[in-house]
C-alpha positions in Angstrom: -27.0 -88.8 -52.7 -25.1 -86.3 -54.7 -21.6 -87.6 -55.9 -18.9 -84.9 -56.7 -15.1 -85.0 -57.8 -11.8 -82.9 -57.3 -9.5 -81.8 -54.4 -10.5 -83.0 -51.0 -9.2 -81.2 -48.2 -9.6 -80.9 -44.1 -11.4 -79.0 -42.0 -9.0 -75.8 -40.9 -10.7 -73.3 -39.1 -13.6 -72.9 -36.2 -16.1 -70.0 -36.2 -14.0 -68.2 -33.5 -11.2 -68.1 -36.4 -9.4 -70.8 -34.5 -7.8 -73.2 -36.7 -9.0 -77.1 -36.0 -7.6 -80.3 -35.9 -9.0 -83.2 -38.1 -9.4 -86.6 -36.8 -8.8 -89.8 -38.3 -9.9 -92.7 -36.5 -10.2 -97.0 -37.1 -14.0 -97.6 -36.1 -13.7 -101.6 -36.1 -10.6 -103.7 -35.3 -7.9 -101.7 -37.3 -6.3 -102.2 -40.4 -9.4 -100.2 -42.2 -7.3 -98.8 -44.9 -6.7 -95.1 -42.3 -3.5 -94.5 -44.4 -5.5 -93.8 -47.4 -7.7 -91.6 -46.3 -4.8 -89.8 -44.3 -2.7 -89.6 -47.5 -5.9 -88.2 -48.9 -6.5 -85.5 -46.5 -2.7 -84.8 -46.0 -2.6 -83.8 -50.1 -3.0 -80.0 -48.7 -2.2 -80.6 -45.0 0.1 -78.5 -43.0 0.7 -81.2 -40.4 0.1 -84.7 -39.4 0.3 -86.2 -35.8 0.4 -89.4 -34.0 -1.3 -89.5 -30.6 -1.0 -93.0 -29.2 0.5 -96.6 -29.7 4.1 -97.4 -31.4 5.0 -99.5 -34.2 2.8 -102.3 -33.1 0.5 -100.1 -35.7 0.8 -100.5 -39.6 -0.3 -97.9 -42.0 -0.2 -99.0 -46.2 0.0 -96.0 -48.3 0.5 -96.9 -52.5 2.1 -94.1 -54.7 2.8 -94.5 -58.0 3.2 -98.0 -57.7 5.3 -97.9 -54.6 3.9 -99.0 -51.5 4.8 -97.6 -48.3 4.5 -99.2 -44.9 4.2 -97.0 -41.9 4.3 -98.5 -38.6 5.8 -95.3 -36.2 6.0 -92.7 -38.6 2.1 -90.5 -39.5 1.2 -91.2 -43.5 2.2 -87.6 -44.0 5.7 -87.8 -45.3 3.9 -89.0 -48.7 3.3 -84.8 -48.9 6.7 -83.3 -49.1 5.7 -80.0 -47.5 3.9 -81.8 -44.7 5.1 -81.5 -41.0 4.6 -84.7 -38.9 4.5 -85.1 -35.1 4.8 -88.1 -33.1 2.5 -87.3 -29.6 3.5 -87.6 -25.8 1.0 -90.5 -26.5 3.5 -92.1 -28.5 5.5 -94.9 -27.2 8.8 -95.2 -29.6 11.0 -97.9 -30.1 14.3 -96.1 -31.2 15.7 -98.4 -33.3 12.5 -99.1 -35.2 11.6 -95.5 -35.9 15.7 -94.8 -37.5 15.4 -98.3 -39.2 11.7 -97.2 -40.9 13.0 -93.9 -41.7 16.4 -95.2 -43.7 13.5 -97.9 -45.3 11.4 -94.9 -46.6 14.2 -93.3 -47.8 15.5 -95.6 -49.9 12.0 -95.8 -51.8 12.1 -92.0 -52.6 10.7 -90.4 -49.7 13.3 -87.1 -49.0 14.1 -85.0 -46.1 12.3 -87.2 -43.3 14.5 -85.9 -40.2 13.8 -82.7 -41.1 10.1 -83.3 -41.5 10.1 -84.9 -38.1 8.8 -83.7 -34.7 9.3 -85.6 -31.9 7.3 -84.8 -28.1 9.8 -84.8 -25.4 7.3 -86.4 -23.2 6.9 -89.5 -25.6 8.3 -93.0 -23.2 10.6 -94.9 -24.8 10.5 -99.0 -25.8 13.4 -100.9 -24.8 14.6 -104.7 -25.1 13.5 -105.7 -21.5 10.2 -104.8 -22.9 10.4 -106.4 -25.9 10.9 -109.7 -23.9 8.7 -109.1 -21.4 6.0 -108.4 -24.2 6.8 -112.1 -24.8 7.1 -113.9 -21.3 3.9 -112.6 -20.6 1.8 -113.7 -23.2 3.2 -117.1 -22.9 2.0 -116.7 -19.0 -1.6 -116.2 -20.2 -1.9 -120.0 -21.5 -3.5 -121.5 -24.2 -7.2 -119.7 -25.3 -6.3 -116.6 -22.9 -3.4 -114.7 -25.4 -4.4 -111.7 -26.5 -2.4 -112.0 -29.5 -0.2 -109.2 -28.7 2.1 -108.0 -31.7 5.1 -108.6 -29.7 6.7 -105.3 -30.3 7.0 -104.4 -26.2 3.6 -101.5 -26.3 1.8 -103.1 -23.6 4.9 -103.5 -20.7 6.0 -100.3 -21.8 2.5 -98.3 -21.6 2.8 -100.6 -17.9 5.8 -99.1 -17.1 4.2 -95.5 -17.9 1.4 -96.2 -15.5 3.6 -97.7 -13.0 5.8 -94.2 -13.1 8.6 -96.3 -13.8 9.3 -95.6 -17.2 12.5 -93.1 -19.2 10.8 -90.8 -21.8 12.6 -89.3 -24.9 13.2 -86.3 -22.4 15.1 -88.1 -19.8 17.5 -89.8 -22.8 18.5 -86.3 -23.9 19.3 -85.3 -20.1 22.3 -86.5 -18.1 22.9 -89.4 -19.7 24.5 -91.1 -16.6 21.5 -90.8 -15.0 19.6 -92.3 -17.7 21.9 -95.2 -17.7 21.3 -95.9 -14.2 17.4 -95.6 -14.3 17.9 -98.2 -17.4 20.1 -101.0 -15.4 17.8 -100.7 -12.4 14.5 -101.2 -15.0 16.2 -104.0 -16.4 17.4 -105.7 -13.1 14.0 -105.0 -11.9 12.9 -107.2 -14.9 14.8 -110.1 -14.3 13.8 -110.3 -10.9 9.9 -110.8 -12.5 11.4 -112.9 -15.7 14.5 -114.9 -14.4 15.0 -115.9 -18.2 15.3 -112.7 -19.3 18.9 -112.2 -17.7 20.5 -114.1 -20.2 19.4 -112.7 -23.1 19.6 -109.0 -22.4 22.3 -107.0 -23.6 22.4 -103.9 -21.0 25.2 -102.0 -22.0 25.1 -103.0 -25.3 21.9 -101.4 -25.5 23.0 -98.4 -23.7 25.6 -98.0 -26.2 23.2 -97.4 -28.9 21.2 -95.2 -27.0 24.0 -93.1 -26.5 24.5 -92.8 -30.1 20.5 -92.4 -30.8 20.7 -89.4 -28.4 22.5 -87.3 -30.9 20.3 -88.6 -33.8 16.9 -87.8 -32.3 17.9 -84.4 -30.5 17.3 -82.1 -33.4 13.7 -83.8 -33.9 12.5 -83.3 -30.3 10.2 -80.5 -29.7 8.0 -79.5 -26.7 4.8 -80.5 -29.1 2.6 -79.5 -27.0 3.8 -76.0 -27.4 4.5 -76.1 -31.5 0.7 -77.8 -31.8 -0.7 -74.8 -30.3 1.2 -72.3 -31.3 -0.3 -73.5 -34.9 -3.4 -74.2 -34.1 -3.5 -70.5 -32.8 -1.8 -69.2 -35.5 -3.5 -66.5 -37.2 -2.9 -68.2 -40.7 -4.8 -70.8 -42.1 -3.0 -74.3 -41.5 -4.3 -77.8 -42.0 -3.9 -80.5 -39.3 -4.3 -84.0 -39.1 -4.4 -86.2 -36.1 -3.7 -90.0 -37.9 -4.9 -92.6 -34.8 -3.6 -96.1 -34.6 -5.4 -99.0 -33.7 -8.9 -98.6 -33.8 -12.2 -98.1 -31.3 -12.6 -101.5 -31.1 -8.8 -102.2 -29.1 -9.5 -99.0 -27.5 -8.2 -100.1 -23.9 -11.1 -98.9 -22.3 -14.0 -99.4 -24.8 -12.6 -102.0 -26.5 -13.4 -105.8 -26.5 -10.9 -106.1 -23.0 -8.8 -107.9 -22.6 -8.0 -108.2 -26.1 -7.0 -104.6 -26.9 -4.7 -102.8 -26.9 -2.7 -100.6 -24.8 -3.5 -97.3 -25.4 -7.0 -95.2 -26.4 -7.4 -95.1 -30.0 -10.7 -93.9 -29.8 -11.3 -89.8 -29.5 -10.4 -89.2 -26.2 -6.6 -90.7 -26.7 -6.5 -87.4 -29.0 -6.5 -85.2 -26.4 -4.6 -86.8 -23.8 -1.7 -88.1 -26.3 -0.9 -84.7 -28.0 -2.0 -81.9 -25.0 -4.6 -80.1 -27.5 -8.0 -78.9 -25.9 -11.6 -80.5 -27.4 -12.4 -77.1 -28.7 -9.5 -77.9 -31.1 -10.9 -80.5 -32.5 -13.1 -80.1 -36.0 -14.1 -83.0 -38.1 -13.8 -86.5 -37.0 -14.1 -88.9 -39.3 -14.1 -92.9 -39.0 -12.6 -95.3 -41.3 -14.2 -98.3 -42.0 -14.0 -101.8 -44.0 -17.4 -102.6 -46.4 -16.6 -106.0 -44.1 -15.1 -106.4 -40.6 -11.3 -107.6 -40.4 -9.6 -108.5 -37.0 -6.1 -110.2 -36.5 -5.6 -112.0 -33.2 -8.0 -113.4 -30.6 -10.7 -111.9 -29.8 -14.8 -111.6 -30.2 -16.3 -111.9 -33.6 -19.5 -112.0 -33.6 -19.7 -111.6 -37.5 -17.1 -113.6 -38.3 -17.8 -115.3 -41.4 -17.2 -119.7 -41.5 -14.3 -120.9 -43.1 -14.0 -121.3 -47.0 -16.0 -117.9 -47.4 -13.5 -116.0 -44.7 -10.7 -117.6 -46.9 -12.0 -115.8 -50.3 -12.3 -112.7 -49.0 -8.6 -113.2 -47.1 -6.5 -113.7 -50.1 -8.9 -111.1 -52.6 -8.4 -107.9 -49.7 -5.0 -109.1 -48.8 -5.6 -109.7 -45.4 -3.0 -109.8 -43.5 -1.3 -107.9 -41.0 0.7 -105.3 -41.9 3.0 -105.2 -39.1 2.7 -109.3 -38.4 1.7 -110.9 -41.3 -0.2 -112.9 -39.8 -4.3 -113.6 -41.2 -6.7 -111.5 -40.4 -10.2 -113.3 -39.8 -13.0 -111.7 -42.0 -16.5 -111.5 -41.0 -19.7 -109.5 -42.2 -20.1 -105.6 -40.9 -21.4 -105.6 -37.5 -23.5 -102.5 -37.3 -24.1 -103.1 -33.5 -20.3 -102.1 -32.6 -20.2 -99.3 -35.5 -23.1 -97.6 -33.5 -21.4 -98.2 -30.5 -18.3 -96.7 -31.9 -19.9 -93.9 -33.0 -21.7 -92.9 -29.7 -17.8 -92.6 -28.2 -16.4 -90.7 -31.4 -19.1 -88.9 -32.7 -18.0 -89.0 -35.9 -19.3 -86.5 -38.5 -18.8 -89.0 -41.5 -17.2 -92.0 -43.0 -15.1 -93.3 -45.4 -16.1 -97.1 -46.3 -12.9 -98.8 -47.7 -12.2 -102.2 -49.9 -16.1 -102.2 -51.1 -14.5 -104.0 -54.0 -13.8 -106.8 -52.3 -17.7 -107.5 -51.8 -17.8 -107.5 -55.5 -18.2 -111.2 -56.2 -20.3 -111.8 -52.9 -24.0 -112.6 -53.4 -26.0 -112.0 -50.9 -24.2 -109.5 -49.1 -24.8 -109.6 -45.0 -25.0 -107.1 -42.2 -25.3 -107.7 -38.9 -27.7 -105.6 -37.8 -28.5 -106.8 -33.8 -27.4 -109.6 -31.4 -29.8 -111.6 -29.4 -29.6 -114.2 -26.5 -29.2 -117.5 -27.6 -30.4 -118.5 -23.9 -33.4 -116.0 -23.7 -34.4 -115.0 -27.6 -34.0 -111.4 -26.3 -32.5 -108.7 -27.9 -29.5 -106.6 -26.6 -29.9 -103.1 -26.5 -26.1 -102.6 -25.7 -22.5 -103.2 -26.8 -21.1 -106.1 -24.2 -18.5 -105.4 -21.7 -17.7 -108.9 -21.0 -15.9 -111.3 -23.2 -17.8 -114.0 -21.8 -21.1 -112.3 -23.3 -20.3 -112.9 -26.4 -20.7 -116.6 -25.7 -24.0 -116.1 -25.7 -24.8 -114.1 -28.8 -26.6 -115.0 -32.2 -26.4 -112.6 -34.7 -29.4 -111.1 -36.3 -28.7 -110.4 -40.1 -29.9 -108.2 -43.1 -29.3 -110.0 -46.3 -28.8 -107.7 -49.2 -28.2 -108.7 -52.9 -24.7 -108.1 -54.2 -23.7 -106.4 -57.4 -21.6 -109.3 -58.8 -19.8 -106.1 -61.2 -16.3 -104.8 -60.6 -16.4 -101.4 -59.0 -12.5 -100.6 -59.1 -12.6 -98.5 -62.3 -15.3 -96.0 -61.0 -14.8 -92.7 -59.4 -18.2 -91.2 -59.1 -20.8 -92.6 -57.1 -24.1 -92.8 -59.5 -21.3 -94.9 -61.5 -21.5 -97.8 -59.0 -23.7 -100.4 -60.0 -27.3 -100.1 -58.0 -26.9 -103.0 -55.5 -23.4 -100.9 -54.4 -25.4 -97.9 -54.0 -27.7 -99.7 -52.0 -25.3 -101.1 -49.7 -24.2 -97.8 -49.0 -27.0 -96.4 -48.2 -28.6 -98.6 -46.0 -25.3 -99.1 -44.3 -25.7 -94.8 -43.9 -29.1 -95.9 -42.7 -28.7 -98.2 -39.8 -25.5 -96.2 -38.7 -26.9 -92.7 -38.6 -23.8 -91.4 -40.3 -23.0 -90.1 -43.9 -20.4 -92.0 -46.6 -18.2 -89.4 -47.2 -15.6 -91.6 -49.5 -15.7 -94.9 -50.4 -12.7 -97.1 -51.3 -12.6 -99.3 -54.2 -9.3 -100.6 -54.5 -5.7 -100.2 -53.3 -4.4 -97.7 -55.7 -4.2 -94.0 -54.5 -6.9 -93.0 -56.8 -8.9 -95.6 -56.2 -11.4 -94.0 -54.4 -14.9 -92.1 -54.7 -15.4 -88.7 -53.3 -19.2 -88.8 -52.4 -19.6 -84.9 -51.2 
């Protein structure tokens, strides 16, 4: 494995003399560290999109000693030359994409309205949704919530599919009528959540929107049209597509019913910004040198308690939109193949290996069996209930007990690192492309 330094940049062009998109994606349960490896890319980027979810997502990029939390907004205001584009796919909560924008500000980040593009077709988050993200998951009872992060995505993604839903484009219409489609969503509400009457503010709410209106109107854009326009253009430009979430919560590949509400996987890129496949270059995964997940949920790696809690409070784990813990388990390499086989991804970047640094041995899971039967699954489960079932079959590896968060060049690492990383590249089919070794925005190796 050849290690090299210097500028990394992002796929731009196709061999028809197209430019391409570059994809970004979670491979496990989110919070992989996709932020970093965005910022990374979006050093010489033209422009970075969004595609699907809403602030229910949470992004850390650290600069200089500043750390920067985006929920709503893509990692590329960091570069302040870099466009950014928030997807049909979005779903936007007003209120929390003007309050994150002011909050970036004040830390030094300039100019972010007029680095903003915002799709017309994106649906809008209101309070009735909020609430109802709530009412529901109180309905589900105890050891059925799906740990939701309460920010109103999944009602509002409902209302989408429903057709009953106000986009960004119907705000910036006649305003009356948008008023009425609003009071008859939330009286429509209250007739499912009686509760809810009393603690919505209708016109309140309006109110605000009214005043939003002529906030957001010089950042909305027909994106659909300005993405291809760029993607066509005859001069070099580099895009990145950030996704949210991860494959894992995909809604339809996902560990259902504990997922979320959109696609994070690949095909969410297409569908959440209107660009065609043929657009699409690299796609590369981000991935933790562990498995996180916050919420409920299968784990079949998950390590026991005591050893979960070590690697908790040395990675930080916990959510950056929530706060709440993230559980911490071993990497499962029988959902990163299944992840890959949806993504196809063309490499990886493995984050936080420093966190393995004290651990000895070092696990991987490398395939589940029955507990009932002894036999081995070929396949990813569908069924939550499946998981019941499974024993995990692991590969113990000896750890490196050495700090790796000084180095920068791969034949630097000590050789148990390097052998992690390789037979992780092994087992998954897929090349290391960067590996993370600690939160700091340099803190990270550049493989090839």
């Amino acid at each position: 494995m050849e290690a090299t330094t210097g500028a990394v940049g992002a796929s731009s062009a196709d061999g028809s003399g197209h430019n391409t998109a570059t994809v970004v994606l979670g491979v496990q349960f989110g919070d992989e560290g996709k932020g970093k490896i965005v910022d990374l890319l979006c050093q010489n980027a033209n422009i970075v999109c969004r595609c699907q979810g809403g602030n229910n997502a949470g992004h850390t990029v650290v600069v200089e000693n500043t750390s920067y939390d985006f929920h709503l907004l893509p990692s590329g205001f960091i570069n302040p030359s870099c466009m950014n584009v928030l997807g049909n796919g979005v779903v936007i909560n007003l209120s929390g994409l003007f309050e994150e924008i002011e909050k970036n500000e004040k830390k030094g980040l300039a100019d972010l309205h007029k680095r903003l593009f915002i799709s017309s077709r994106a649906h809008l988050v209101f309070q009735f949704h909020l609430l109802a993200d709530h009412y529901e998951e109180e309905l589900r009872g105890y050891g059925k919530k799906i740990g939701t992060t309460m920010k109103g995505i999944g009602p509002t993604y409902s209302c989408k599919a429903s057709r009953n839903s106000l986009r960004v484009a119907d705000l910036l219409d006649d305003f009356n009528a948008f008023s009425e489609k609003y009071r008859d969503l939330s009286n429509n509400y209250c007739k499912r959540y009686p509760q809810m009457r009393e603690k919505l503010t209708t016109e309140d709410e309006l109110k605000k929107h009214e005043e939003f209106r002529e906030r957001i109107k010089p950042l909305v854009r027909d994106t659909v049209k300005y993405l291809s326009d760029e993607l066509n253009s005859k001069s070099k430009k580099v895009i990145i597509v950030e996704g949210a979430n991860a494959t894992m919560l995909d809604l339809d590949f996902g560990t259902y019913p504990m997922v979320t509400s959109s696609n994070s996987s690949i095909g969410g890129v297409f569908t959440g910004l209107g660009i065609p496949p043929r657009s699409v270059g690299d796609i590369y995964g981000v991935c933790k040198a562990y498995t996180t997940r916050v919420g409920e949920g299968c784990f079949p790696t998950q390590m026991p308690e005591g050893v979960d809690e070590v690697i908790r409070q040395k990675g930080h784990e916990f959510g950056v939109t929530t706060g709440r813990p993230r559980r911490c388990g071993w990497l499962d390499m029988v959902m990163l193949k299944y992840a890959n086989r949806i993504n196809g991804f063309t490499a990886i970047a493995l984050t936080k290996l420093d966190i393995l640094d004290d651990c000895d041995p070092v696990k991987i899971g490398i395939s589940y069996k029955s507990k009932k039967t002894g036999e081995v699954m070929d396949d990813f489960p569908a069924s939550q209930n499946q998981f019941e079932d499974i024993e995990v079959e692991y590969l113990e590896l000896p750890g490196w007990k050495s700090p790796t968060t000084h180095v920068r060049n791969f034949d630097n690492l000590p050789l148990n690192a390097k052998n992690y990383i390789r037979k992780f590249e092994e087992l998954m089919g897929v090349k290391v492309k960067w590996i993370g070794v600690g939160s700091a925005r340099d803190a990270i190796i550049t493989v090839y």
